[in-house]
C-alpha positions in Angstrom: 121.5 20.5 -1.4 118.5 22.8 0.8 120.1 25.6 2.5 119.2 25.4 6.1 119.0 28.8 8.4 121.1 28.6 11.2 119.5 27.6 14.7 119.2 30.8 17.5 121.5 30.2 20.2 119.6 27.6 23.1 118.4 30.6 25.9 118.6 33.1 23.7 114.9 33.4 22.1 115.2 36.2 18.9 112.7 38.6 18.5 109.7 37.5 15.9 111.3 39.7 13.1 114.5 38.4 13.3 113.3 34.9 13.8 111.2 35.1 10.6 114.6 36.6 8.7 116.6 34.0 7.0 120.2 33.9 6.6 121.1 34.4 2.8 121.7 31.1 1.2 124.1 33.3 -1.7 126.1 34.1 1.3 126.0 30.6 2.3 126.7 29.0 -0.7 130.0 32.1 -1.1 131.3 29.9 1.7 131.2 26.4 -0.2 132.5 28.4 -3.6 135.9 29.5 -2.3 136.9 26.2 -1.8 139.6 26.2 -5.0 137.9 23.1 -7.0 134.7 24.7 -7.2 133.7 27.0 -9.9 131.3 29.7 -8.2 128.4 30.6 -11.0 126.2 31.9 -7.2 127.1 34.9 -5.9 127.0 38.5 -7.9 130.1 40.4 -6.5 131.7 42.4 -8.7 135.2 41.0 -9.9 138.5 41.6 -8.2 140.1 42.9 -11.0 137.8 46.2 -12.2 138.8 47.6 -8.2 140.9 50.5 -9.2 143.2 49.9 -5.9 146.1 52.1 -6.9 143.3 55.2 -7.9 141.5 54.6 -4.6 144.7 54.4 -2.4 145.7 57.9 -3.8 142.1 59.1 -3.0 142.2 57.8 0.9 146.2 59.5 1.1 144.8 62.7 -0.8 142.4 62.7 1.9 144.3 61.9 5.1 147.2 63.6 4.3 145.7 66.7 3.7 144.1 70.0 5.0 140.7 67.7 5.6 141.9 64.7 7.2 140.6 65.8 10.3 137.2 66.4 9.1 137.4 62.9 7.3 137.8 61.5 10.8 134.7 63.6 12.1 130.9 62.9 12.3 129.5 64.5 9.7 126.3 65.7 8.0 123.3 63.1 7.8 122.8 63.8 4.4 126.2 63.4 3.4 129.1 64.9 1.6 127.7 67.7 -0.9 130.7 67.7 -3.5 130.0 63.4 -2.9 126.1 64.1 -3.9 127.1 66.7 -7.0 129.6 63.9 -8.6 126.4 61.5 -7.8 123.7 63.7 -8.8 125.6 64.4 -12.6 125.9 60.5 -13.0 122.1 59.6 -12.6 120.7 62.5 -14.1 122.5 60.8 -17.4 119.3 58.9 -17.5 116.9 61.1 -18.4 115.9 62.0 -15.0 117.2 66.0 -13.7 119.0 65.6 -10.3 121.1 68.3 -8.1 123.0 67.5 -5.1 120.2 68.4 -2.7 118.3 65.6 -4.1 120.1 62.7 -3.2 121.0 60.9 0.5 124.3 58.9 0.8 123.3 55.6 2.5 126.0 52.9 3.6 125.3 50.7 0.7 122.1 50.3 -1.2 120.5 47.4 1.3 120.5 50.4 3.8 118.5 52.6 1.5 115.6 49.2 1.5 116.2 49.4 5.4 115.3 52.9 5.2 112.6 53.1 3.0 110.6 50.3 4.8 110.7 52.5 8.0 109.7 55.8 7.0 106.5 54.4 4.0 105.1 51.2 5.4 104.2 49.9 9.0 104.6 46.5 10.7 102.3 44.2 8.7 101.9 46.0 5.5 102.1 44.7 2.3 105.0 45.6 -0.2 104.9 44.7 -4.1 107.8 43.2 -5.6 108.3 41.3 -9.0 108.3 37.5 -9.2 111.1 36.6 -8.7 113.0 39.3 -7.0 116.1 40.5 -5.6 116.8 38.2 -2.4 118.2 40.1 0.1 114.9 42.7 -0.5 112.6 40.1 0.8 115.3 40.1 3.3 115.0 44.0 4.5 111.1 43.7 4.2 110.8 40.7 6.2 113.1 42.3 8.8 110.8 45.2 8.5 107.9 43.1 9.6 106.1 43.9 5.8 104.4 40.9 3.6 106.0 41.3 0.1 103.4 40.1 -2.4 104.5 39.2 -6.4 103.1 41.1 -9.1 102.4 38.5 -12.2 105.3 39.1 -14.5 106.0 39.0 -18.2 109.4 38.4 -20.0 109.4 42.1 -20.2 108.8 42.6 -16.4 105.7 43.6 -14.2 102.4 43.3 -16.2 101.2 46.9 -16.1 97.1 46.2 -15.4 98.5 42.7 -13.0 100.4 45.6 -11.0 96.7 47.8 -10.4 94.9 44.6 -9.7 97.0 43.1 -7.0 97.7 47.1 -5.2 94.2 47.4 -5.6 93.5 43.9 -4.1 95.7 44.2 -1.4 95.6 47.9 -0.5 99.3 48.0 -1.3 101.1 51.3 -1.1 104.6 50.4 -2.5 105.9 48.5 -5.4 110.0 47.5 -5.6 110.9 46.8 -8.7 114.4 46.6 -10.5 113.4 47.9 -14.3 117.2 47.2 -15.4 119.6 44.5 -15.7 117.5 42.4 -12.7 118.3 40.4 -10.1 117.8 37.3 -10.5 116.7 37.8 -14.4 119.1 40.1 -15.6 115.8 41.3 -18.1 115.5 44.7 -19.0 111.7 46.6 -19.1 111.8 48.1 -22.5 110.7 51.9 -22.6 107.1 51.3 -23.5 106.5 48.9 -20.6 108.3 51.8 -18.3 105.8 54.3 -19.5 102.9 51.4 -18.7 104.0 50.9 -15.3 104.4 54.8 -14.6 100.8 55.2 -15.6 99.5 52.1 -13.7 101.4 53.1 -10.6 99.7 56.9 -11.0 96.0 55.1 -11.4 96.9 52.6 -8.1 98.5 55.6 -6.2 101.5 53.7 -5.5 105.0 54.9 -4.9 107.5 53.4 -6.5 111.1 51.9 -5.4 113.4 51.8 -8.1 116.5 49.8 -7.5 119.0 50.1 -10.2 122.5 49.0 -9.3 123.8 47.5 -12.3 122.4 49.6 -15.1 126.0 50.8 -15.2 127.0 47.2 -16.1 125.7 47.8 -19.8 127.1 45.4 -22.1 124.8 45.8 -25.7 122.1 47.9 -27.0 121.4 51.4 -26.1 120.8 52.9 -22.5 117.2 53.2 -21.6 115.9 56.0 -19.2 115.1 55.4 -15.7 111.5 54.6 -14.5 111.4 57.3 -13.0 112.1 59.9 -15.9 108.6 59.3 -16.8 106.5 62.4 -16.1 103.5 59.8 -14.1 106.3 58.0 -12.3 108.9 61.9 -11.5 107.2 62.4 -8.6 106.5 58.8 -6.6 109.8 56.9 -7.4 112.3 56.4 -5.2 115.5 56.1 -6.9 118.1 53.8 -5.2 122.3 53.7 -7.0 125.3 52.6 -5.8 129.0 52.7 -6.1 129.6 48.7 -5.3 129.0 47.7 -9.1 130.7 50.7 -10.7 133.6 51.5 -8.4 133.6 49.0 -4.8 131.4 47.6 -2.9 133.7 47.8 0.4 133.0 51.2 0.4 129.8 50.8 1.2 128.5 54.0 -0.8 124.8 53.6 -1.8 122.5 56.3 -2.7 118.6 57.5 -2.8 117.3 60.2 -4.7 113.4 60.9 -3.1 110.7 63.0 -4.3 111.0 66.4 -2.0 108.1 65.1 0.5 109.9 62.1 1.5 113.6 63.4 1.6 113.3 64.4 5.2 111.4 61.9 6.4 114.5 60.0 5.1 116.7 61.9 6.3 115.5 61.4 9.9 115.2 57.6 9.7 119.2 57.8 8.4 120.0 59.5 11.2 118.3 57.4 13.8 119.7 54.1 11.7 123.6 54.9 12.0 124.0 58.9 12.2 125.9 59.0 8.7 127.4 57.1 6.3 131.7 56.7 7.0 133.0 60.2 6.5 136.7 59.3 5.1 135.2 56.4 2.6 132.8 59.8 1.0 135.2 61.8 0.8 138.0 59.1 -0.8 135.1 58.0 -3.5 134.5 62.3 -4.1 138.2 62.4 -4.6 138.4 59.4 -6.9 135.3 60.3 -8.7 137.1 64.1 -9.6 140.0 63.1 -10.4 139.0 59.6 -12.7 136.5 60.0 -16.0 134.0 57.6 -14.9 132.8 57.2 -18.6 136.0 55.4 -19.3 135.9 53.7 -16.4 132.3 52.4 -16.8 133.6 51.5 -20.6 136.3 48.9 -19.4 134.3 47.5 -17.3 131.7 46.4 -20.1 135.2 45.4 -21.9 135.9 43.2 -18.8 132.4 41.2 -18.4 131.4 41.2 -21.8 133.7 37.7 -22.8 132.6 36.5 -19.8 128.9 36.6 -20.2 129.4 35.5 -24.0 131.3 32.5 -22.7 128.8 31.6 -20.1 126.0 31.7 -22.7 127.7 29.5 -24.9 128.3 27.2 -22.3 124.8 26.9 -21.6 123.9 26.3 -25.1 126.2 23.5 -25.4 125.3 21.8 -22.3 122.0 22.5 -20.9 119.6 19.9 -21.5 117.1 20.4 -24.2 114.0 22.2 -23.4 116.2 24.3 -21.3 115.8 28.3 -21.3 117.6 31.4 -19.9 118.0 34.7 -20.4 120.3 36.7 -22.7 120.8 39.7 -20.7 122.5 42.9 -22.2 124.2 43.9 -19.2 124.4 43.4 -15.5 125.7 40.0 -13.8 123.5 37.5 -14.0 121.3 35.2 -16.2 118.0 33.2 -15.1 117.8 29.6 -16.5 114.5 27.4 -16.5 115.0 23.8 -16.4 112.5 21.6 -18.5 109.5 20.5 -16.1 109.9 18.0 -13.5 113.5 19.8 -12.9 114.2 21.0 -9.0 117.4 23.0 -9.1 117.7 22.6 -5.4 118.0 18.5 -5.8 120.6 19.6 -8.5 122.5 21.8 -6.0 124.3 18.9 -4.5 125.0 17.2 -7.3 126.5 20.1 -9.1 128.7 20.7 -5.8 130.1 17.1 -5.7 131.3 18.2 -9.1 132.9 21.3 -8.6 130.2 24.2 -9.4 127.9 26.4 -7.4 124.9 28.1 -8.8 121.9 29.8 -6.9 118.6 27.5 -6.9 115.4 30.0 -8.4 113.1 29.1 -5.6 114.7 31.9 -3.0 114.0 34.8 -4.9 109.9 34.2 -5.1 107.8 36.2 -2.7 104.7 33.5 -3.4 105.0 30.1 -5.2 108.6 29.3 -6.6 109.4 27.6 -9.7 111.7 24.6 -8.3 113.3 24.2 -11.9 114.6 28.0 -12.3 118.3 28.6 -11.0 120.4 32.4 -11.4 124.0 31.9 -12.6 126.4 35.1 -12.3 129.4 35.5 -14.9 130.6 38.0 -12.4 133.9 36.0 -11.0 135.2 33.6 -13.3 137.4 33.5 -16.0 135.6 33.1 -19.7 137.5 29.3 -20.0 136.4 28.8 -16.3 132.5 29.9 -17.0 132.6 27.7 -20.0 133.9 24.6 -17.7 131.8 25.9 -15.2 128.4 24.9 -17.6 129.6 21.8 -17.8 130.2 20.6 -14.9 126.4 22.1 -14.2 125.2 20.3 -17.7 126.6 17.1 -15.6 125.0 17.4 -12.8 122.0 18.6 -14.2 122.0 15.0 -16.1 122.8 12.5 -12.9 
């Protein structure tokens, strides 16, 4: 089953940006997994039941029936809410990396902070490095942006440190985006030695660095590991982006970017040009949740929530992939990456697999350069352990004809 981009409206010719921007086939194939008989395995949103909608309900009446509702209703400051950014600024500097308030910019989700970033680092035509594969609706913002993303050659530990100075050096690259934890489409996690490597290869290629780290938050085993950009070489040109849609909602639309200090106002200014600020009354709800909620606990349950589900999924695949089959075992995040034996094209198994009731996300979308037809992502994100485990074989099936 390909995934087709829509066609622009007849009279109506798009500009070339747009017109080289593809819709998201994971928003696509959402479509075709809410019909009731199909078990979704494709998209990554964060399950229904971790919302806290009684806690956030409070927050938004705390907030509109109080002294401040008015000033929830306002414009506000660019930057955004200060008590928002201290509650923010506490949680990421847990990993190893000192962060105040005035460090951090609230964005309206993390995609906006990509948006961002593109404008205020790169021009029209320049080349952006990313890992191979990479997170989907990236190659998204940087094709909107106009930028060439390029893969670095990857390992099963991430980015190969001297790969990364060869191909910035080769392509007079000045940005690398990478996603050091839990990744999307992987789910792999760069162990702490490899973070050190890239930190130093980035220094010697005089890159900066975007680190993109929504899900480290979603850790189900094993023992935090710092962020990239803890690393003394890396402090200083890594752009940290988090966000509130894995931990807390993702209809708040919270995102958030901690910069080195000579690119915060640079920031700052493409922000405000973007969309003035991010929605006043959703900051302040999510400061008043995050004060009044222990977000350690929180964070807890929802490792007890996804854990069964990714153990189910990866027995499911163990009982019904085909041999020669390989995927990830990911300790935390939502998603694992499967390789098919060769001669395999997930795509051509796409339709199959939705004729019997299961969606999954073919590999070959998330490669900047040559795809590997016979990878495909799963997410255990949705679904109910029994249903993830029915789920694999119903994929098993199709995978077999």
């Amino acid at each position: 089953m390909a995934i087709s981009p829509p066609a622009p409206l007849a009279g109506a010719p798009l500009s070339n940006r747009l017109a080289d921007t593809h819709s998201s086939p994971v928003r696509e194939l959402l479509q075709i997994a809410m019909r009731p008989e199909v078990i979704s395995l494709a998209g990554g949103l964060p399950a229904p039941q971790t919302f806290d909608v009684e806690g956030l309900r409070q927050a938004f009446d705390e907030v509109l029936a109080g002294p401040q509702a008015i000033r929830a209703l306002q414009y506000s400051s660019t930057e955004g809410d200060r008590n928002l950014r201290g509650h923010l600024a506490r949680f990421m500097s847990t990993r190893g990396l000192p962060v105040g308030a005035d460090d951090l910019l609230i964005t309206t989700g993390s995609q906006q902070a990509l948006g961002l970033i593109a404008m205020t680092l790169l021009n029209p035509g320049d080349v952006v490095l990313v890992e191979d594969p990479t997170y989907l609706a990236a190659l998204q913002a940087f094709q909107l942006a106009d930028l060439r993303p390029v893969a670095i050659p990857c390992d099963e530990d991430g980015p190969i440190p001297e790969a990364l100075i060869d191909t910035a050096n080769r392509h007079g690259a000045k940005v690398a985006y990478l996603i050091p934890t839990f990744q999307n489409p992987t789910g792999r996690t760069m162990s702490a030695q490899r973070r050190r490597a890239i930190a130093e290869a980035a220094a010697e290629a005089n890159l900066w660095l975007v680190e993109d780290d929504p899900y480290s938050a979603l850790r189900l085993e094993g023992e935090p590991v710092d962020l990239l950009a803890a690393h003394p070489a890396a402090r200083d040109r890594t752009i940290v982006i988090q966000t509130l849609s894995k931990v807390l909602s993702p209809g708040l639309r919270i995102g958030y970017v901690r910069a080195p200090e000579a690119l915060r106002g640079p920031l700052t200014v493409a922000k405000q040009a973007a969309d003035l600020h991010t929605s006043t009354v959703a900051q302040m709800a999510a400061e008043r949740w995050l004060a009044s909620h222990d977000l350690a606990t929180h964070i807890h349950n929802l490792g007890v929530h996804y854990r069964p589900r990714r153990d189910a999924l990866l027995a499911g695949l163990e009982e019904h992939l085909p041999a020669g089959s390989r995927w990830t075992h990911p300790e935390g995040g939502l998603f694992i990456w499967v390789d098919l034996p060769d001669g395999y094209d997930a795509e051509r198994v796409l339709g199959r697999a939705i004729e019997r009731g299961v969606a999954f996300v073919p590999g070959l979308y998330f490669y900047a350069g040559e795809p590997k037809r016979e990878t495909l992502r799963v997410s255990f994100a949705t679904a109910t352990p029994a249903e993830l485990h029915e789920g694999a074989a119903r994929l098993g099936a199709a995978i077999a004809g």
